[in-house]
N, C-alpha and C positions, 0 to 999 in steps of 0.2 A: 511482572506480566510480560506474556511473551507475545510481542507486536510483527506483525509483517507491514515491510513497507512496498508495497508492490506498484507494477502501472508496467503500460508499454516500457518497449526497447527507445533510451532516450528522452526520457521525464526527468530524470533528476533524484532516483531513487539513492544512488551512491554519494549524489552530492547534499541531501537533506541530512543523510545518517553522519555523514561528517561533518556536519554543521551540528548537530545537538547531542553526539557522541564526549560523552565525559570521559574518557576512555579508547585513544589509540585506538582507531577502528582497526578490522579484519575488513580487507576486499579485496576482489580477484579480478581486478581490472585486468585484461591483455589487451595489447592491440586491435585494431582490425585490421584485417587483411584481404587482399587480392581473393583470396577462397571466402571468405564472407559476404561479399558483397551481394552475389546474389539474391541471399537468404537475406540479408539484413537492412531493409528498407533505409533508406538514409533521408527519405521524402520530409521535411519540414526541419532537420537534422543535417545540414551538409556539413557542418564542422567536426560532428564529431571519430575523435579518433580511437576512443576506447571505448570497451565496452565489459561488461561482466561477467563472468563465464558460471559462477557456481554462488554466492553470496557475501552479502556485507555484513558486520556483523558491529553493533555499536548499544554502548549502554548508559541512561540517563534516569538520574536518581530526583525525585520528584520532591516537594513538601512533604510531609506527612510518611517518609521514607517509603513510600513506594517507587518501588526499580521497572523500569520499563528496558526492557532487552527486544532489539529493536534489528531485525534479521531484515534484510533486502535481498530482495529477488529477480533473477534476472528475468527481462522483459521478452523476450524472444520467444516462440512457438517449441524451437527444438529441447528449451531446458523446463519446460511442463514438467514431466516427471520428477526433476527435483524440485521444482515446483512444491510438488505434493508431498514432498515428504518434508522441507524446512515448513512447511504448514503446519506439521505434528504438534499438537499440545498449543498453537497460539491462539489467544482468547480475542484476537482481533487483527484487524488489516487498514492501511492508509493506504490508499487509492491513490495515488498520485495521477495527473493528468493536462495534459497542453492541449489548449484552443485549438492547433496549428492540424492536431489527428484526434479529436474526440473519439471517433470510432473506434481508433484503436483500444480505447479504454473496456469496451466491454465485453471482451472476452476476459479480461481478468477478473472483471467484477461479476462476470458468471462463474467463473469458477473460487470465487471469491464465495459467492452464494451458494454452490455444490458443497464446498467442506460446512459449512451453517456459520461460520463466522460473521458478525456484526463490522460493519466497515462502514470508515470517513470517505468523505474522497474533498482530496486539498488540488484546487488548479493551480499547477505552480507556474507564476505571470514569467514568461519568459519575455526581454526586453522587445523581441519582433513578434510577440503574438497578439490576435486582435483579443479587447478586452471586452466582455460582454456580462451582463448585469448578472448575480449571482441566483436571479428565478427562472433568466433565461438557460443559462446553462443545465440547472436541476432538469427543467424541461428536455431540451435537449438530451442528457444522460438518463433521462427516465429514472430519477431516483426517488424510491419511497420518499415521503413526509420527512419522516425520523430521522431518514438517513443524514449527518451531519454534511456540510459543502461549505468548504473554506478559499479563498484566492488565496495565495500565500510565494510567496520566494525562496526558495529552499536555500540560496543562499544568505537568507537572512537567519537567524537564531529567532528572533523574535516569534516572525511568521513563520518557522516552522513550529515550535515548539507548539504555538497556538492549536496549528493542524494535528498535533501530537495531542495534545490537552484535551482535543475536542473527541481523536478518538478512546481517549480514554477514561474518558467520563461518559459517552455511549456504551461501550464494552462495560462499565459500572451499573450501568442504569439497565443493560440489557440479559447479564450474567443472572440475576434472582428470575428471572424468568423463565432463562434456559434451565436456568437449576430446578425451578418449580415443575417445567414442563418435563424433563428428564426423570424426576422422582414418581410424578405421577404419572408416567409410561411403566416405571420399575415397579410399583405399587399394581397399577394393571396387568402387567405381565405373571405379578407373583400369586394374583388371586382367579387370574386363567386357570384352568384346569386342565 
């Protein structure tokens, strides 16, 4: 299964996929620099010194051998367009997301919802962020019922993988649907005239 692990610039997207990476991640950390700064919010975020430029790339082999290939995305505005295309072909997205900029989260998770993908979303508890009860947040994120919400630490293996587990037993549970609803659009369209 092919996973995105998306969220703002500064969630913890590179640091979860190297926590549950069976496998020598792929990532394209560089610096930041004097010319980024502008563009790159550093508001709840002062420590950090790198950042992502193009994708991570990490893979975790499950029970029942299923492979979860697990692509990270960078969080910034200017890299949307590749954005969209490591999207290509994934049956689902992990949300990541910090207390510290909740808003930031929902442009991802709109375009999250533009490609039709089915998405978790894991609050990854960073050591300074305020902790707030897991119905209050759903609240705040405005997220469907369905939609699975995990607190989790990315660098822990445990709680991610949880966060992992959970979106992929959603992406399971919601795949015969798509598939249902996609057949009988094809079924409709072939007895159009």
């Amino acid at each position: 299964m092919k996973l995105l692990v998306a969220g703002p610039f500064g969630v913890g997207k590179t640091t979860l996929i190297r926590t549950l990476s069976e496998i020598a991640t792929l990532h394209t950390e560089e610096a930041m620099t004097e010319t980024g700064r502008p563009v790159d919010d550093l508001a709840g975020v002062p420590e950090k010194v790198t950042t992502t430029v193009a994708v991570d790339f990490g893979r975790l082999t499950l029970p029942g051998n299923v492979v979860l290939y697990m692509f990270g995305t960078p969080g910034q505005r200017r890299f949307f367009p590749l954005w969209q295309d490591i999207a290509r072909g994934a049956v689902g997205a992990l949300v990541l997301a910090d207390t510290r900029r909740l808003a930031d989260s929902f442009e991802i998770m709109d375009m999250i919802e533009e490609q039709g993908l089915p998405y978790a979303v894991a609050v990854n508890c960073f050591p300074e962020s305020p902790l707030h009860q897991v119905e209050v947040l759903r609240g705040r994120l405005d997220l469907h019922p369905a939609t699975p919400l995990l607190l989790c630490d990315a660098r822990d293996r445990d709680s991610s993988l949880d966060a992992l587990i959970a979106l992929a037993e959603h992406v399971l549970d919601t795949l015969p649907a798509a598939q249902s609803s996609a057949q009988s659009s094809a079924v409709a369209a072939q007895e159009t005239p």
